[in-house]
C-alpha positions as protocol buffer text, in pm:
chain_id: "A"
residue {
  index: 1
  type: UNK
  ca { x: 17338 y: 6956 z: -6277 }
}
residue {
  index: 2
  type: UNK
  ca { x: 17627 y: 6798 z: -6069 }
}
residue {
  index: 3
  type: UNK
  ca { x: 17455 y: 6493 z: -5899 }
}
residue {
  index: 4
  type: UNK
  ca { x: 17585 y: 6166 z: -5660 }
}
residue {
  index: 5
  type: UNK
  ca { x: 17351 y: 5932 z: -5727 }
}
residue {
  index: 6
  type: UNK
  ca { x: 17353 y: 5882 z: -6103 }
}
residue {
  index: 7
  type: UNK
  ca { x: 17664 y: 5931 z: -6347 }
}
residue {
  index: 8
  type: UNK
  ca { x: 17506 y: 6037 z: -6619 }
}
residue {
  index: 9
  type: UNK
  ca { x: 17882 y: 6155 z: -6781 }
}
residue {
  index: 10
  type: UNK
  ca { x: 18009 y: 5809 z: -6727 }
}
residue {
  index: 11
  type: UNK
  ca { x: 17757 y: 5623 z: -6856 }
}
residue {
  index: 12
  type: UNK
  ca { x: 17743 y: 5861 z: -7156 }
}
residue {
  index: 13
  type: UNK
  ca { x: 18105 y: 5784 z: -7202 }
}
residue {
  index: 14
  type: UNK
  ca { x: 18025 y: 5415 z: -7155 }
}
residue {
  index: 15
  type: UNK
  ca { x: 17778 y: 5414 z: -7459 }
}
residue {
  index: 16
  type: UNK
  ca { x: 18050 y: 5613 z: -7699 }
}
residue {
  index: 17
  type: UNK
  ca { x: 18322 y: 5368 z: -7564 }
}
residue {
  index: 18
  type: UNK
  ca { x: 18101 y: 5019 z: -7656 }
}
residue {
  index: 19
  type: UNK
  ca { x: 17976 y: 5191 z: -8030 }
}
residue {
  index: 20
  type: UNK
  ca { x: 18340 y: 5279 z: -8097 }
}
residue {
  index: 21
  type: UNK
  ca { x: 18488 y: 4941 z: -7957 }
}
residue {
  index: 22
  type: UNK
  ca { x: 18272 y: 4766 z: -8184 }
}
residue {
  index: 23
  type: UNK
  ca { x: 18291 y: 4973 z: -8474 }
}
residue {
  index: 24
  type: UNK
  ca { x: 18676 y: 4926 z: -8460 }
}
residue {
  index: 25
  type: UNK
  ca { x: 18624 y: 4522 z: -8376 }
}
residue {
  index: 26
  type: UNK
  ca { x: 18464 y: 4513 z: -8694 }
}
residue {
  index: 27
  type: UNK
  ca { x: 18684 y: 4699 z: -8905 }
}
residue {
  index: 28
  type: UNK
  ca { x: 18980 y: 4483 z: -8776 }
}
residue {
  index: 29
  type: UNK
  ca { x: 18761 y: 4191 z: -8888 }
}
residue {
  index: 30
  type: UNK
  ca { x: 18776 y: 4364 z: -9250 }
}
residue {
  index: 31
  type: UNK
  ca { x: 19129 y: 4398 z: -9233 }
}
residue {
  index: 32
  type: UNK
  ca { x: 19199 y: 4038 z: -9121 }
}
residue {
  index: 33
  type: UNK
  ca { x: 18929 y: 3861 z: -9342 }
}
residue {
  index: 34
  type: UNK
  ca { x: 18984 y: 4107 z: -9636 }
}
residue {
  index: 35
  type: UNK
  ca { x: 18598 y: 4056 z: -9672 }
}
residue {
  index: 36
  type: UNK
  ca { x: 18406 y: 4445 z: -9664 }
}
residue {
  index: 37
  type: UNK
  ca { x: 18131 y: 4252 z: -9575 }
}
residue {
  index: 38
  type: UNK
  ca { x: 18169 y: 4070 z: -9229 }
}
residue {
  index: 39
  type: UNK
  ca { x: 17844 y: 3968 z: -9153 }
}
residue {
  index: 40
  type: UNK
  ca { x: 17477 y: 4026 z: -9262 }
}
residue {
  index: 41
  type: UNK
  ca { x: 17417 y: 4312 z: -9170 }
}
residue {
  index: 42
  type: UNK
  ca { x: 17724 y: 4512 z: -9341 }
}
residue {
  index: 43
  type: UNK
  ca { x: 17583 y: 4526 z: -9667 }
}
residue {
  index: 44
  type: UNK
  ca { x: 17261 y: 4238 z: -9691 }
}
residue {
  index: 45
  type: UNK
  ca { x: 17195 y: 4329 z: -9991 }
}
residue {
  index: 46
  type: UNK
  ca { x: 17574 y: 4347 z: -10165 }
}
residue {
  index: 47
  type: UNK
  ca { x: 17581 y: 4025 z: -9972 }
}
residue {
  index: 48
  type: UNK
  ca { x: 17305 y: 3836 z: -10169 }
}
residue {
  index: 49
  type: UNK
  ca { x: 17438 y: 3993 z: -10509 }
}
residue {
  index: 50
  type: UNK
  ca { x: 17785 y: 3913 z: -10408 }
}
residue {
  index: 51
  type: UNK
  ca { x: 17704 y: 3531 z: -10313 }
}
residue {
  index: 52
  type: UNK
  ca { x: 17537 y: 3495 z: -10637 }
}
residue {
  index: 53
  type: UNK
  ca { x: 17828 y: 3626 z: -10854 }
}
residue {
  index: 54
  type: UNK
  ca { x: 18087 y: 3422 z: -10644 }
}
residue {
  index: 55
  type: UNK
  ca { x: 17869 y: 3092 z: -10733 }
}
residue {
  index: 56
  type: UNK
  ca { x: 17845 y: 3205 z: -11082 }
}
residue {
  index: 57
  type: UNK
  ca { x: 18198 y: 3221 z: -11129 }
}
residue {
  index: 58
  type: UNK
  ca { x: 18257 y: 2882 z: -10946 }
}
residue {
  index: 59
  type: UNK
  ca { x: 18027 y: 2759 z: -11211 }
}
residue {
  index: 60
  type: UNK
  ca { x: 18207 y: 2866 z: -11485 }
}
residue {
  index: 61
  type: UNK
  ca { x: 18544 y: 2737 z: -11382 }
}
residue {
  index: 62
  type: UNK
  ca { x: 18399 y: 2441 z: -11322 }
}
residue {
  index: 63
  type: UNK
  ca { x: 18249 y: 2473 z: -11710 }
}
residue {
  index: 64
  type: UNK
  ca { x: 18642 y: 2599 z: -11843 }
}
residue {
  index: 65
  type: UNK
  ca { x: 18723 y: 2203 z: -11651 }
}
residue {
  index: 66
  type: UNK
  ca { x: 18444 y: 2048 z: -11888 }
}
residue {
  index: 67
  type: UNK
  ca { x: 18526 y: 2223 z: -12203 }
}
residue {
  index: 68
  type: UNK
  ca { x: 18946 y: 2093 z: -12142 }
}
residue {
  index: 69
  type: UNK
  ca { x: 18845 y: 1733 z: -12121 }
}
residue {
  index: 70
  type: UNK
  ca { x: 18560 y: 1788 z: -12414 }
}
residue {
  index: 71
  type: UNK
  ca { x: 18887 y: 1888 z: -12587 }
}
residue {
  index: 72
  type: UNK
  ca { x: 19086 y: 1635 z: -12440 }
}
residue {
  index: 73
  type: UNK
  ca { x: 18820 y: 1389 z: -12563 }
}
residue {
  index: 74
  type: UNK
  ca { x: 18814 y: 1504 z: -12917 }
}
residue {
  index: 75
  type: UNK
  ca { x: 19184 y: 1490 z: -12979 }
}
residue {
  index: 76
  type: UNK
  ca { x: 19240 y: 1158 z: -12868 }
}
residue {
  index: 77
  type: UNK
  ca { x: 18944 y: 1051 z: -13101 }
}
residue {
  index: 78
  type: UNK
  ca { x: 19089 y: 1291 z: -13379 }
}
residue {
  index: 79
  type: UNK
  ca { x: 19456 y: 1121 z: -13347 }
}
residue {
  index: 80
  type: UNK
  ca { x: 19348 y: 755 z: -13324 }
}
residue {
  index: 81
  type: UNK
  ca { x: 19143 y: 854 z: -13672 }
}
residue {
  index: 82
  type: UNK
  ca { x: 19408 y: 998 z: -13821 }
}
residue {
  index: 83
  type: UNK
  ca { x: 19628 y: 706 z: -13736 }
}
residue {
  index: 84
  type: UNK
  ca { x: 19297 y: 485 z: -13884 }
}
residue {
  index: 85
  type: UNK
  ca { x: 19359 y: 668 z: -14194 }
}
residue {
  index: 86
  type: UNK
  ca { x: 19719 y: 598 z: -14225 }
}
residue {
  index: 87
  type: UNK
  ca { x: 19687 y: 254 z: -14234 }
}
residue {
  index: 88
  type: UNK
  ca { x: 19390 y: 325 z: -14504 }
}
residue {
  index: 89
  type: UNK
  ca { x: 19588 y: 449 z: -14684 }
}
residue {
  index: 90
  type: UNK
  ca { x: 19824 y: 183 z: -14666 }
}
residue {
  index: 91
  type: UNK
  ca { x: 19590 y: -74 z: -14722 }
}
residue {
  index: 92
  type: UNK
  ca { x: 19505 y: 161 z: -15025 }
}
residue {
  index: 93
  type: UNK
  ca { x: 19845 y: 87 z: -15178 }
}
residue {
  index: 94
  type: UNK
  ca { x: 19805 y: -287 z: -15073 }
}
residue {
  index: 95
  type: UNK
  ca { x: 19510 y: -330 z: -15283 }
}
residue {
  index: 96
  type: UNK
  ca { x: 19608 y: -124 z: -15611 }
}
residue {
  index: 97
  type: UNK
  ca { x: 19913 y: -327 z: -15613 }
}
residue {
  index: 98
  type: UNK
  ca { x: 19716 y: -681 z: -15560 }
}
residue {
  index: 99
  type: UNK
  ca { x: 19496 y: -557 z: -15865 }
}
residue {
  index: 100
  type: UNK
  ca { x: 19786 y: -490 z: -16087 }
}
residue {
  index: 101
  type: UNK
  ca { x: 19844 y: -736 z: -16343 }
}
residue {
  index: 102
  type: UNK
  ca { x: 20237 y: -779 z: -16323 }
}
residue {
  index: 103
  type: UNK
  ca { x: 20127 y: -946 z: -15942 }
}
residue {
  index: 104
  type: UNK
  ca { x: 20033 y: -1363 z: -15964 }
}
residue {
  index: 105
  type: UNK
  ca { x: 19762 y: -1540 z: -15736 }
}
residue {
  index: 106
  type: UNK
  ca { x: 20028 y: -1670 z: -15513 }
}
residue {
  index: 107
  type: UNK
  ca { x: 20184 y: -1307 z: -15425 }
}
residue {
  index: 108
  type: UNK
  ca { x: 19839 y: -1161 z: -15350 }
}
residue {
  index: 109
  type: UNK
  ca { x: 19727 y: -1429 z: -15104 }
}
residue {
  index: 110
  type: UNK
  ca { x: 20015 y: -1502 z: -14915 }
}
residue {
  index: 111
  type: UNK
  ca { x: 20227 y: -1157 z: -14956 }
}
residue {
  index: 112
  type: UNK
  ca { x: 19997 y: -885 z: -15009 }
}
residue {
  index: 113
  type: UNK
  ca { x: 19675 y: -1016 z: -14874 }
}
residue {
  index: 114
  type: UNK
  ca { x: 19910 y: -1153 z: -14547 }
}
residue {
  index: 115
  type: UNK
  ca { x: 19982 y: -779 z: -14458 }
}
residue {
  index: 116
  type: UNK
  ca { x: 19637 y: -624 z: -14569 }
}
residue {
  index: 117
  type: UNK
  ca { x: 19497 y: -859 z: -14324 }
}
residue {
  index: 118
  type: UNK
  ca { x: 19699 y: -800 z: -14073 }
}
residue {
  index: 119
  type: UNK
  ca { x: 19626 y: -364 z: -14121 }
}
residue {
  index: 120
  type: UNK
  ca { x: 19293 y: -446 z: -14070 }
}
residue {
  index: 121
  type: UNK
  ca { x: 19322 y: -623 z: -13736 }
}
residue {
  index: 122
  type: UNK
  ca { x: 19538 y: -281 z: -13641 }
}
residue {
  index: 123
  type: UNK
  ca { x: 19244 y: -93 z: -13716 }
}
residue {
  index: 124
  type: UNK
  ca { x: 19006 y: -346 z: -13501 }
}
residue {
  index: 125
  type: UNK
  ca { x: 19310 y: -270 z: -13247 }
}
residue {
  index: 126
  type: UNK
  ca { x: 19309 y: 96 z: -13272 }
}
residue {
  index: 127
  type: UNK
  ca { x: 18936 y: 138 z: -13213 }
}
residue {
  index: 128
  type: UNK
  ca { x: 18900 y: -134 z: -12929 }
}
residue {
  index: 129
  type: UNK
  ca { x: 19205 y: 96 z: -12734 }
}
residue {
  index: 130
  type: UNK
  ca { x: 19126 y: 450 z: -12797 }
}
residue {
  index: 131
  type: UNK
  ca { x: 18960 y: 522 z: -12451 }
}
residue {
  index: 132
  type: UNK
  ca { x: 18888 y: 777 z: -12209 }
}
residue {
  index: 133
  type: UNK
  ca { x: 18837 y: 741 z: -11823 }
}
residue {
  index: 134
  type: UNK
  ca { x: 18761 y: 387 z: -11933 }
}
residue {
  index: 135
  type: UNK
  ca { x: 18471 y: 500 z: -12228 }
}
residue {
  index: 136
  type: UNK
  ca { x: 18547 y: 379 z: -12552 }
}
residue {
  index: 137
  type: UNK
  ca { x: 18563 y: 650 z: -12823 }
}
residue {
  index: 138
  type: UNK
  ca { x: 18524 y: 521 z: -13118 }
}
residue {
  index: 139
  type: UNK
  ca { x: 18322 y: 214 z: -13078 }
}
residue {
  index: 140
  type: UNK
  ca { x: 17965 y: 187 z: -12851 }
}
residue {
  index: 141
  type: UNK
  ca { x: 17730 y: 481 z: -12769 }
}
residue {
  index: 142
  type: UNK
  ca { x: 17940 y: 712 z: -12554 }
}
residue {
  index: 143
  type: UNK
  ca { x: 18012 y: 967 z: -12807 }
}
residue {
  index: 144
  type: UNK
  ca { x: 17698 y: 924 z: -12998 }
}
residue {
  index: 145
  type: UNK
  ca { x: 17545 y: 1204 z: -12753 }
}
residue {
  index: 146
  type: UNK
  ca { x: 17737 y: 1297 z: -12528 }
}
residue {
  index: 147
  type: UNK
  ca { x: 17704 y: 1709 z: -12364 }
}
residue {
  index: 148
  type: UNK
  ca { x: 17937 y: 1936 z: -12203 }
}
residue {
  index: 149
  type: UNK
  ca { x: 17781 y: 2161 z: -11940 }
}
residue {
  index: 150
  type: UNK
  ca { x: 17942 y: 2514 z: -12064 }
}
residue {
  index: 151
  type: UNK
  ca { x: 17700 y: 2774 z: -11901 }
}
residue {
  index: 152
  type: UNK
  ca { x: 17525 y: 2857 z: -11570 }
}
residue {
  index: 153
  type: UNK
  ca { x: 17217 y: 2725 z: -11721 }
}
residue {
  index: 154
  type: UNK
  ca { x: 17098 y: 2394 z: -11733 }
}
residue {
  index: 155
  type: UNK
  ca { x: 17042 y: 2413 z: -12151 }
}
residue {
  index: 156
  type: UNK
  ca { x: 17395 y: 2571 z: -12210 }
}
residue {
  index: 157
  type: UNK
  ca { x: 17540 y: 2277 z: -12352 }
}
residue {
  index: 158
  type: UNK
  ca { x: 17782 y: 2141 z: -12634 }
}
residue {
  index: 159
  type: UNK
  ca { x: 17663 y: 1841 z: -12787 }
}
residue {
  index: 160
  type: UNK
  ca { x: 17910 y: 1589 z: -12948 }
}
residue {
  index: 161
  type: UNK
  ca { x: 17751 y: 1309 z: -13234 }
}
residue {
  index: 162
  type: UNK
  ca { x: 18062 y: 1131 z: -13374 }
}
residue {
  index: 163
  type: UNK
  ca { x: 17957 y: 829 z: -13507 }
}
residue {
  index: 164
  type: UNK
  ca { x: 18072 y: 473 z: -13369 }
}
residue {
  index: 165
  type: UNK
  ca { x: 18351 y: 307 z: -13635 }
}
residue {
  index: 166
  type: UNK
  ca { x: 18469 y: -65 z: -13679 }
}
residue {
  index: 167
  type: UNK
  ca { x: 18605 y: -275 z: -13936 }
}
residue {
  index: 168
  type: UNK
  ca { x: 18308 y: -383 z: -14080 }
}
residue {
  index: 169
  type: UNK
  ca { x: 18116 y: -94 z: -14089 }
}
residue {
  index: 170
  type: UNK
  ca { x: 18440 y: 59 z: -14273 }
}
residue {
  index: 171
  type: UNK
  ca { x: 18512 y: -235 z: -14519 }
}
residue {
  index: 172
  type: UNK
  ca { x: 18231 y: -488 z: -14490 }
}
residue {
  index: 173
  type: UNK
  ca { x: 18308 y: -828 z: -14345 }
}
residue {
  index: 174
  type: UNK
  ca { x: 18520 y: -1015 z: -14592 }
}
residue {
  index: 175
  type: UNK
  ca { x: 18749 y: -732 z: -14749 }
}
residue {
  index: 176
  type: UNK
  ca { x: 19056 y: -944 z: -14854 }
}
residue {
  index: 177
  type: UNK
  ca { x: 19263 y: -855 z: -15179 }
}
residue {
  index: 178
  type: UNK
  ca { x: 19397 y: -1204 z: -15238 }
}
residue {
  index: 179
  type: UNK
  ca { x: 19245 y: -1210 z: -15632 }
}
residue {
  index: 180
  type: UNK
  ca { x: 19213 y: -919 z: -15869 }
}
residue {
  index: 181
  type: UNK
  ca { x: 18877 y: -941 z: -15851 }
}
residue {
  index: 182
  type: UNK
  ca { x: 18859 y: -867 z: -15500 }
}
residue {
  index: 183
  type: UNK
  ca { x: 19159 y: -617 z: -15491 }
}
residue {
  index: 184
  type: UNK
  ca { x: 18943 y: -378 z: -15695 }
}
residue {
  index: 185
  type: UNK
  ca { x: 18663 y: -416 z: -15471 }
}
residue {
  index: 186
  type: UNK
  ca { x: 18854 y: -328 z: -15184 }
}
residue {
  index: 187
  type: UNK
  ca { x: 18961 y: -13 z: -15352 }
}
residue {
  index: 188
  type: UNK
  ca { x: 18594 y: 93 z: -15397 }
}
residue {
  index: 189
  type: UNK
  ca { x: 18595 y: 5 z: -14950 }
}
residue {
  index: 190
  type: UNK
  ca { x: 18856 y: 175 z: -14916 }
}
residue {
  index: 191
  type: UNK
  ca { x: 18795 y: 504 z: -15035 }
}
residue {
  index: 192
  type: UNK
  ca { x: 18457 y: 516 z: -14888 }
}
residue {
  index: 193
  type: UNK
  ca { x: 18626 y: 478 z: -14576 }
}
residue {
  index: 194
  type: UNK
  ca { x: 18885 y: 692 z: -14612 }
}
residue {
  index: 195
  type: UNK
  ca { x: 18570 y: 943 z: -14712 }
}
residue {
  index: 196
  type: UNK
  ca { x: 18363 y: 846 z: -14393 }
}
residue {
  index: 197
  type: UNK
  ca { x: 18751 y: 858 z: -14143 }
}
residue {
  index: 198
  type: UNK
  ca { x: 18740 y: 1238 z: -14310 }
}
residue {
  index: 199
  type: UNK
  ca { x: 18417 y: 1368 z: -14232 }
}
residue {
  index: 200
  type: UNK
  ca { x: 18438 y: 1228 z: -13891 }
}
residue {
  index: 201
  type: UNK
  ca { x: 18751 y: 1414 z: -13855 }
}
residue {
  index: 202
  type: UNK
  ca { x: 18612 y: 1748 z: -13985 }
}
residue {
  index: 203
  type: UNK
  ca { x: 18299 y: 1720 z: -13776 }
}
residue {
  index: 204
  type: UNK
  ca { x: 18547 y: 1680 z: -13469 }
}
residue {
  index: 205
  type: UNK
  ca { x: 18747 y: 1938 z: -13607 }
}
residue {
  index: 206
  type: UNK
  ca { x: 18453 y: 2213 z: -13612 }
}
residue {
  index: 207
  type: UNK
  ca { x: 18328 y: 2074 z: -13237 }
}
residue {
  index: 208
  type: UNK
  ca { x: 18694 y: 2153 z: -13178 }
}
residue {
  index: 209
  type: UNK
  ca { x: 18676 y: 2472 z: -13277 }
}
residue {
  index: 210
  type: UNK
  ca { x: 18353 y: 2502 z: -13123 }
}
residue {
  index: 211
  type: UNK
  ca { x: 18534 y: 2444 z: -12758 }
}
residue {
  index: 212
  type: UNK
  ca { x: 18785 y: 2665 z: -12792 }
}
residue {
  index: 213
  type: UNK
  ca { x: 18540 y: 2972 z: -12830 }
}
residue {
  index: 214
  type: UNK
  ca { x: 18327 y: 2862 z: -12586 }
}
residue {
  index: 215
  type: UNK
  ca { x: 18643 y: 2856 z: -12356 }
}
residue {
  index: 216
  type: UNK
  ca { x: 18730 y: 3180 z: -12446 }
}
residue {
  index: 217
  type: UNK
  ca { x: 18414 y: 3293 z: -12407 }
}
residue {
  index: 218
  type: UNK
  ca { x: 18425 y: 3122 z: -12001 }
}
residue {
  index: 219
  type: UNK
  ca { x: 18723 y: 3288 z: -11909 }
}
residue {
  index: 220
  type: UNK
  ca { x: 18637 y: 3620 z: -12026 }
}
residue {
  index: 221
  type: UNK
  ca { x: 18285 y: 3590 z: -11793 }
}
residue {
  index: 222
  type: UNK
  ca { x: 18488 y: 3413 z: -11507 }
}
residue {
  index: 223
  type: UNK
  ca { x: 18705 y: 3776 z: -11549 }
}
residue {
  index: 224
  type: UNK
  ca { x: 18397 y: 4005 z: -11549 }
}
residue {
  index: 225
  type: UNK
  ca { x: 18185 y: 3823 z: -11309 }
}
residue {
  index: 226
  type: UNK
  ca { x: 18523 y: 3770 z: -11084 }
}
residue {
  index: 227
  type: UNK
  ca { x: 18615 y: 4173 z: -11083 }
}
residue {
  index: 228
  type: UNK
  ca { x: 18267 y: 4250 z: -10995 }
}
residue {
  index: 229
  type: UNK
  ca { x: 18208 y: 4036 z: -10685 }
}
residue {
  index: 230
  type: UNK
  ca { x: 18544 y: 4170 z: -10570 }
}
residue {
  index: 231
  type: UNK
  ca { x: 18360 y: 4511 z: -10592 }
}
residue {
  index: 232
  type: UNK
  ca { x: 18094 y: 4421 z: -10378 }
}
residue {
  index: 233
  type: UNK
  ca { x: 18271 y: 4155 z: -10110 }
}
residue {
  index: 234
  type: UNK
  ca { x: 18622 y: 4266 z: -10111 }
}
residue {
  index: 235
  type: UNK
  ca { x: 18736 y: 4509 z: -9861 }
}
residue {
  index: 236
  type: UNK
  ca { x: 18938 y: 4848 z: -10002 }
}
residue {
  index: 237
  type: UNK
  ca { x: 19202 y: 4837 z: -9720 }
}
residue {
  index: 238
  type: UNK
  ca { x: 19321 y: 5173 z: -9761 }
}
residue {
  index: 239
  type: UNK
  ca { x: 18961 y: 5290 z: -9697 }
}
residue {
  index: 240
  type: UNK
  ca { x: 18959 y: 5030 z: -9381 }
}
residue {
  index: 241
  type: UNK
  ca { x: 19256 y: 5155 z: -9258 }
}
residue {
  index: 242
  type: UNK
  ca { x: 19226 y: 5532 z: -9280 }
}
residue {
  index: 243
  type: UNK
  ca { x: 18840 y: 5464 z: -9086 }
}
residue {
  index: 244
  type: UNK
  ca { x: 19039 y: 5218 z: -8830 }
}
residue {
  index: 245
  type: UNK
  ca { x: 19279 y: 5515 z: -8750 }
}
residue {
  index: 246
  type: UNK
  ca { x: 18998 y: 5762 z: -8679 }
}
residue {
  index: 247
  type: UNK
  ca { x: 18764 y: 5485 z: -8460 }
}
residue {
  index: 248
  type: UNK
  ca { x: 19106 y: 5406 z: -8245 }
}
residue {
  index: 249
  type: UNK
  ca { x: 19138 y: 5778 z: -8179 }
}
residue {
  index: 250
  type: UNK
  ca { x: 18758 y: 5790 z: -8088 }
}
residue {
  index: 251
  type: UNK
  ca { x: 18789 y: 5494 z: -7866 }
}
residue {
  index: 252
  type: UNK
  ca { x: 19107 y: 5596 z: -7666 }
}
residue {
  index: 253
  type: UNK
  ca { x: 18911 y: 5940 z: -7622 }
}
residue {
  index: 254
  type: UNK
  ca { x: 18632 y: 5739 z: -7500 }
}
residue {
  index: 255
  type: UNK
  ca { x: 18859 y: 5541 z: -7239 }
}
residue {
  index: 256
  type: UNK
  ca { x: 18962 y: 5923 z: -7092 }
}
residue {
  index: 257
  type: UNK
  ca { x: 18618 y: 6073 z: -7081 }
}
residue {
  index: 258
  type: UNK
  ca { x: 18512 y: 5778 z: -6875 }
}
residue {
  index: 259
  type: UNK
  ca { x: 18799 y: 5788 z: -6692 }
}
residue {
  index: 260
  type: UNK
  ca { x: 18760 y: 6136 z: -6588 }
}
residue {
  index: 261
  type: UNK
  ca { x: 18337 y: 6140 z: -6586 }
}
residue {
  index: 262
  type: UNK
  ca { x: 18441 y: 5818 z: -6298 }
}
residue {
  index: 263
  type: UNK
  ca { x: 18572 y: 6061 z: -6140 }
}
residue {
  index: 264
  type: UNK
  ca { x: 18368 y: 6275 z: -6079 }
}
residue {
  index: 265
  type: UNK
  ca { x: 18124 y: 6181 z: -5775 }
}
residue {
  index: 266
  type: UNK
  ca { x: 18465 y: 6154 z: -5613 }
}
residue {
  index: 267
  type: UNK
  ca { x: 18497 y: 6529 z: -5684 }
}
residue {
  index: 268
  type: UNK
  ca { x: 18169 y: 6617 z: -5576 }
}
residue {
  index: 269
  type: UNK
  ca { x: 18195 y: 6462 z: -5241 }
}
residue {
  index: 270
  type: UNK
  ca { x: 18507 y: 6667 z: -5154 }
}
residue {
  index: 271
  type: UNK
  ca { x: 18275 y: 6964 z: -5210 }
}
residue {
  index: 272
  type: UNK
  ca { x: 18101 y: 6826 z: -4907 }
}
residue {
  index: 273
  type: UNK
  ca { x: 18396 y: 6774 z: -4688 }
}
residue {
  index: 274
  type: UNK
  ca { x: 18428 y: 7117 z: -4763 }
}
């Protein structure tokens, strides 16, 4: 019924115009943030599941970061050791030749015993400088328990126990192989250190080993857990883009119905100049 007073045509247009306007405001927003879901109420619930997968993976990067300086950690310790048991070793030689017959008293204290003195202070100097962000490694309590966070739970840790070394705890306070006598006791030292250098090696070896499939094991989630936020959050821009086509064509066709339903008390009124 064609009616003055009310235009109910251009305020039906109006309503189609303001839907389509903001349907297409928000799928520019896609398009520009690359985000499917804009706001709350796109998707709440792909927005609570996709929040918690995001922080999950944020966790485990941050967990890839701890297991790469737990590794970084371990080989330092594992090359000053090995660089402990070179100098074993050398004080090794040191001693078998000081208990050798063919060597006098005077050789073994002042050549032999001179040097084999000396190797130990290197070892004393080896443990005091093998640090880490300022933590001694091989000396105090640091690496007596220390864990590595490697999970998204608060239990999913790596645990290191390498045990603290010195001098004396290695070859007793007064190793010296200035007499025969105390050349072969040094021996006895110094393969029980060379023993206890070892295991500590192998046990860093296996937490070594121990990192490295735990790191695998980090990237692979951070690849899952990464691919399937990116289903839920990310926007499929084709899909955006095709929708954002149809909604523009809506909304121009919106612009000309109200356009023309504006016009058309104007029409009316001609019928009464009629």
């Amino acid at each position: 019924m064609p009616v003055i007073s009310t235009n109910n045509a251009a305020n039906s247009a109006l309503n189609y115009l303001n839907q389509n306007s903001s349907h297409e405001t928000n799928l520019l927003s896609k398009l520009a943030s690359g985000s499917r879901i804009v706001q709350a109420s796109d998707d709440a619930a792909g927005l609570a599941i996709g929040t918690q997968l995001t922080a999950s993976a944020v966790v485990y990067e941050q967990d890839q970061t701890n297991v790469q300086q737990g590794t970084a950690i371990l080989q330092s310790t594992d090359g000053a050791l090995a660089q402990i048991s070179n100098v074993l070793q050398r004080m090794m030689a040191l001693a078998t030749e000081a208990a050798s017959g063919q060597v006098t008293n005077s050789q073994r204290s002042q050549d032999i015993n001179t040097e084999y003195t000396q190797l130990k202070s290197e070892i004393t100097s080896i443990v005091g400088s093998t640090t880490y962000a300022g933590q001694t490694l091989l000396s105090g309590s640091f690496l007596s328990n220390v864990k590595f966070l490697v999970g998204t739970l608060s239990t999913n840790f790596i645990t290191i126990s390498v045990a603290s070394i010195s001098v004396s705890t290695l070859l007793g306070t007064s190793s010296t192989v200035s007499t025969a006598a105390t050349a072969l006791t040094a021996i006895n030292k110094i393969n029980s250190a060379i023993n206890t250098v070892t295991q500590s090696r192998a046990k860093i070896g296996a937490y070594e080993s121990q990192f490295s499939f735990s790191s695998q094991d980090i990237s692979t989630n951070i690849q899952n857990i990464t691919s399937a936020a990116s289903v839920i959050m990310d926007a499929d821009v084709a899909q955006v883009k095709s929708t954002l086509s149809a909604t523009d064509v809506k909304t121009q066709a919106s612009v000309a119905a109200l356009t023309q339903a504006s016009q058309l008390p104007q029409e009316l009124l001609r019928l009464l100049q009629s």
